[in-house]
N, CA, C and O atoms as a Tripos MOL2 file, in Angstrom:
@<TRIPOS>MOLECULE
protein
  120   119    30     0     0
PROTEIN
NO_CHARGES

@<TRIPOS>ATOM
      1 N           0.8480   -1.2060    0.0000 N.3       1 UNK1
      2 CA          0.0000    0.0000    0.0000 C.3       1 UNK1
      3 C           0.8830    1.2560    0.0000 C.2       1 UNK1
      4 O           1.6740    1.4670    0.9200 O.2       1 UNK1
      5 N           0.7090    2.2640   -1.2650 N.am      2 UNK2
      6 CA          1.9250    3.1580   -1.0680 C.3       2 UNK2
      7 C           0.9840    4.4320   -0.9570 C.2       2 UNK2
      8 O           1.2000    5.5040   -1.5220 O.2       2 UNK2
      9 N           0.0350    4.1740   -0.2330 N.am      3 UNK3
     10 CA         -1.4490    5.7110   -0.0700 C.3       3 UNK3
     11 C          -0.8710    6.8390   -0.1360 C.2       3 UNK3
     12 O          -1.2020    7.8760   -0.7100 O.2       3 UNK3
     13 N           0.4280    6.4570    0.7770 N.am      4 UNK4
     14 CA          1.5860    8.2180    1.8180 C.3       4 UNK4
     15 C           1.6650    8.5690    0.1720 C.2       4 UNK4
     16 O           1.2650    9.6970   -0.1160 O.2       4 UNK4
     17 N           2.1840    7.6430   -1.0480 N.am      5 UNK5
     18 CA          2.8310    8.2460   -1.9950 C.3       5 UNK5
     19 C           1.7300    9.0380   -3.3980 C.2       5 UNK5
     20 O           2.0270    9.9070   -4.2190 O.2       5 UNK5
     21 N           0.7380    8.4610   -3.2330 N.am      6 UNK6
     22 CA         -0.5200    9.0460   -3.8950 C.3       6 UNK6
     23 C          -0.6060   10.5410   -4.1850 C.2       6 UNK6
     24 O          -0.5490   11.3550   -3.2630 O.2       6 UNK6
     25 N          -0.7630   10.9610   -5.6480 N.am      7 UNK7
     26 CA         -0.6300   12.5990   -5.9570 C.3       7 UNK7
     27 C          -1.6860   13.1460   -5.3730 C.2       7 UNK7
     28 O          -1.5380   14.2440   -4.8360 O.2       7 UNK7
     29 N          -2.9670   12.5000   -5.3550 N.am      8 UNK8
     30 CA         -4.2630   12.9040   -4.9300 C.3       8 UNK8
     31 C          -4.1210   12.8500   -3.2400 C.2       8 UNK8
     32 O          -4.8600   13.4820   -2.4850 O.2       8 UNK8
     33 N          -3.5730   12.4090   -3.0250 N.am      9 UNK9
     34 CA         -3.6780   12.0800   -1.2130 C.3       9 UNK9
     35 C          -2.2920   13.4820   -1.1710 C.2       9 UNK9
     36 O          -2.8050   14.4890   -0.6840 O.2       9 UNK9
     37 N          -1.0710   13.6830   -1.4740 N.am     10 UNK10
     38 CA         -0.0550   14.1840   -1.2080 C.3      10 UNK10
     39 C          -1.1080   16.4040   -2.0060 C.2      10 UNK10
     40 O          -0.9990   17.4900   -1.4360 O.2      10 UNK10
     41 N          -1.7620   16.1490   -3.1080 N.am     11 UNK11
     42 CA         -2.6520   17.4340   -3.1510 C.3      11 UNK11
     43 C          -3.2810   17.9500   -2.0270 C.2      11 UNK11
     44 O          -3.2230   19.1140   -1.6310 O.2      11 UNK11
     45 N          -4.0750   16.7310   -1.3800 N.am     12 UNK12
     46 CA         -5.0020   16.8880   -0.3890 C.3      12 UNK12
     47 C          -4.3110   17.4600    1.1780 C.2      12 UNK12
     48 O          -4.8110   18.2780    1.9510 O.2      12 UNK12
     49 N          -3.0720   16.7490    1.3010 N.am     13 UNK13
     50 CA         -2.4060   16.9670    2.4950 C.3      13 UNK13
     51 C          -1.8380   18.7020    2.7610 C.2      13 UNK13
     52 O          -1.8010   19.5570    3.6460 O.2      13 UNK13
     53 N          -1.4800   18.5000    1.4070 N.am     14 UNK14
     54 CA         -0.5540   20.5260    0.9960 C.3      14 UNK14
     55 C          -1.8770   21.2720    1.4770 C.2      14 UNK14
     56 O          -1.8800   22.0430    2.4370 O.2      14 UNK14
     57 N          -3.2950   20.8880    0.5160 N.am     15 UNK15
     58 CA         -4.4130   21.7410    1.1440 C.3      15 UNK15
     59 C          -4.5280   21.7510    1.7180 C.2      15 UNK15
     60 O          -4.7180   22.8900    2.1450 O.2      15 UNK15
     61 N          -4.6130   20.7900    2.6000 N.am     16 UNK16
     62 CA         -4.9160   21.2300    4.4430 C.3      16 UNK16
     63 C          -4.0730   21.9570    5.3620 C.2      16 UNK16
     64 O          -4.4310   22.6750    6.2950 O.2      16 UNK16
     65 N          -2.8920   21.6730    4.9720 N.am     17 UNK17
     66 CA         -1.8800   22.2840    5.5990 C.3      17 UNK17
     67 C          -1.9300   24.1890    4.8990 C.2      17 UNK17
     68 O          -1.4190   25.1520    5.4690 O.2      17 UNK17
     69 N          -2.6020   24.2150    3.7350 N.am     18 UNK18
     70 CA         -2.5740   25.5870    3.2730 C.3      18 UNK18
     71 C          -3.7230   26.5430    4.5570 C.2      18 UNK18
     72 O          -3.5600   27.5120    5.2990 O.2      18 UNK18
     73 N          -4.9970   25.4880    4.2130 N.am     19 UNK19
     74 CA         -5.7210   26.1290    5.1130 C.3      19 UNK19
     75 C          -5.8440   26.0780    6.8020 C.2      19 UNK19
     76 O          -6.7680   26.5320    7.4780 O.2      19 UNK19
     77 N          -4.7890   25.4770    7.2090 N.am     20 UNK20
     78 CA         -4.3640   25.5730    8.5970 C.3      20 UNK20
     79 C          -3.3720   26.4560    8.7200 C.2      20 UNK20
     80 O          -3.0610   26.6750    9.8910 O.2      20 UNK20
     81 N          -2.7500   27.0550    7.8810 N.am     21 UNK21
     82 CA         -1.5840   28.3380    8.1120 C.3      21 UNK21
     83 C          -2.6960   29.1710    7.6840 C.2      21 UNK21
     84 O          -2.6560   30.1740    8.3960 O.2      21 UNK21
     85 N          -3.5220   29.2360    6.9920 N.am     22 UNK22
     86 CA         -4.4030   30.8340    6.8330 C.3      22 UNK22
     87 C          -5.2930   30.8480    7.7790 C.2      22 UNK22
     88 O          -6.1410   31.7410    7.7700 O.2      22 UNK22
     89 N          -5.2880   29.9000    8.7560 N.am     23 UNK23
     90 CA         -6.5010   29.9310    9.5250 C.3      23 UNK23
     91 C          -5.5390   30.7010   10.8560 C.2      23 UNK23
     92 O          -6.0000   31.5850   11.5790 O.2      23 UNK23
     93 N          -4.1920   30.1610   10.9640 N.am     24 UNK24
     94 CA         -3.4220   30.6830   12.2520 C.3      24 UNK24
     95 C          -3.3230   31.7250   11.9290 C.2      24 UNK24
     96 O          -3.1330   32.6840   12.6760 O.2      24 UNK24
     97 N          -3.4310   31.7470   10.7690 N.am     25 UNK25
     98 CA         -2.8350   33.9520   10.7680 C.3      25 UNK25
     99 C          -3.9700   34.1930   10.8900 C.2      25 UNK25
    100 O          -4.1640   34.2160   12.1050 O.2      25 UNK25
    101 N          -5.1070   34.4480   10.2480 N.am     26 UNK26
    102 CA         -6.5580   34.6980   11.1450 C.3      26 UNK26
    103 C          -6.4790   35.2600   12.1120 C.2      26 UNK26
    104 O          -6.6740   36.4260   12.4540 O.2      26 UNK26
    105 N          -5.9520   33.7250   12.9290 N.am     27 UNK27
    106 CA         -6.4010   34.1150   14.3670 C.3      27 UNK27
    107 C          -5.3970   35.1430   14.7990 C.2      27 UNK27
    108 O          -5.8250   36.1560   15.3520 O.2      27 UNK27
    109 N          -3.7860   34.9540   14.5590 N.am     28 UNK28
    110 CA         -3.4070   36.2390   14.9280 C.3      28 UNK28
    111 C          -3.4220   37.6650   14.3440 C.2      28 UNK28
    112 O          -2.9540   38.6110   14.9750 O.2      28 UNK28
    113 N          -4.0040   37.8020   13.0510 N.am     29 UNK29
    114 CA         -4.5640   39.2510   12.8780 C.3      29 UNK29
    115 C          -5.6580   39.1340   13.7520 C.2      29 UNK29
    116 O          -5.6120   39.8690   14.7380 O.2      29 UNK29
    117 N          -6.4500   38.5310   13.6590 N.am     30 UNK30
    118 CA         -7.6500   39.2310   14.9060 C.3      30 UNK30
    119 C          -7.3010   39.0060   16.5140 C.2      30 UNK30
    120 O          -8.0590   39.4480   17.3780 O.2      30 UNK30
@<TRIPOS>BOND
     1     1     2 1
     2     2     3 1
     3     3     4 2
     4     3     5 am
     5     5     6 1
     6     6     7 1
     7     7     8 2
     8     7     9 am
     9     9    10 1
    10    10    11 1
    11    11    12 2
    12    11    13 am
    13    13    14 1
    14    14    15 1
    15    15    16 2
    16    15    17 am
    17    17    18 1
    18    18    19 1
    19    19    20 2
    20    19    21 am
    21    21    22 1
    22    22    23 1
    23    23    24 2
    24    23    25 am
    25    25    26 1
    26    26    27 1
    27    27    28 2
    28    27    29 am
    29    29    30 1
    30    30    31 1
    31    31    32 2
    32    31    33 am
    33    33    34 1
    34    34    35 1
    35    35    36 2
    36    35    37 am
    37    37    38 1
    38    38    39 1
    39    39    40 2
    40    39    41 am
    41    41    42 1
    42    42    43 1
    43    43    44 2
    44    43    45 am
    45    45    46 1
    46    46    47 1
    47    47    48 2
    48    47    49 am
    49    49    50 1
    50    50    51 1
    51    51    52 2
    52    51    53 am
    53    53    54 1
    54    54    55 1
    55    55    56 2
    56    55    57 am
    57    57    58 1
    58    58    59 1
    59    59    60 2
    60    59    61 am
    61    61    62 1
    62    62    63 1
    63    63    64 2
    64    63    65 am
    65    65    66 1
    66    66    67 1
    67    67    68 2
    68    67    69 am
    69    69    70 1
    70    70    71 1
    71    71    72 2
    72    71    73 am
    73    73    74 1
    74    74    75 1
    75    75    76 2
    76    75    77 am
    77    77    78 1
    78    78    79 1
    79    79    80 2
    80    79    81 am
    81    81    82 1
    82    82    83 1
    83    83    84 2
    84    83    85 am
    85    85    86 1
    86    86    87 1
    87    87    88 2
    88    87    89 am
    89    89    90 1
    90    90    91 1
    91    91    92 2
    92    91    93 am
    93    93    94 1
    94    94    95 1
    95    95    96 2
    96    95    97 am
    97    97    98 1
    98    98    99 1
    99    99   100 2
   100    99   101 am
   101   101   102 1
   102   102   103 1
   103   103   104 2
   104   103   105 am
   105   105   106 1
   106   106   107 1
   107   107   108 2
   108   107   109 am
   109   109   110 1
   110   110   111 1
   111   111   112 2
   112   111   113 am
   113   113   114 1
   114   114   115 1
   115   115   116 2
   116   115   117 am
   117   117   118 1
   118   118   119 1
   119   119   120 2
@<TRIPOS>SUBSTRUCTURE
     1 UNK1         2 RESIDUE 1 A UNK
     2 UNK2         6 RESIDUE 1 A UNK
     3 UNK3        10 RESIDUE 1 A UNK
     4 UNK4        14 RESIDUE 1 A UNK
     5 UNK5        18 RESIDUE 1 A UNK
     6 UNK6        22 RESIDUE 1 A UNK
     7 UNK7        26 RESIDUE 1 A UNK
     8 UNK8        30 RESIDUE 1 A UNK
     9 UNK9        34 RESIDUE 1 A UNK
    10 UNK10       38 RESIDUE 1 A UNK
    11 UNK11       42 RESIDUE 1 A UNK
    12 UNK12       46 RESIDUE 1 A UNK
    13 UNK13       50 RESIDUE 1 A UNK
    14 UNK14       54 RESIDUE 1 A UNK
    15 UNK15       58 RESIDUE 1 A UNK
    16 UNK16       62 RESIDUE 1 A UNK
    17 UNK17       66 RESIDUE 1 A UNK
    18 UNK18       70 RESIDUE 1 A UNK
    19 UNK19       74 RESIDUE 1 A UNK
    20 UNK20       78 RESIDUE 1 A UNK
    21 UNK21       82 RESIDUE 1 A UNK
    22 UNK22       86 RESIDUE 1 A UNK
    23 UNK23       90 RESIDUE 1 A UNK
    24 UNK24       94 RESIDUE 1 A UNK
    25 UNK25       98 RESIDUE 1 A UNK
    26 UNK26      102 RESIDUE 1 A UNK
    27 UNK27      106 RESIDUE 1 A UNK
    28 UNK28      110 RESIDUE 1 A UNK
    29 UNK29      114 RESIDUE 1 A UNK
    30 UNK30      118 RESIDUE 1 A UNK
């Protein structure tokens, strides 16, 4: 099972991680 190596799983991971850094700055501008 190489899931970790998957383009669709490795897209999905960057996105989340995109919208967990725009969510921390969020919180520290407000």
């Amino acid at each position: 099972m190489t899931d970790e190596l998957s383009p669709a799983r490795q897209i999905w991971r960057a996105f989340g991680q995109q919208q967990v850094t725009k969510r921390l700055q969020y919180d520290k501008f407000w």
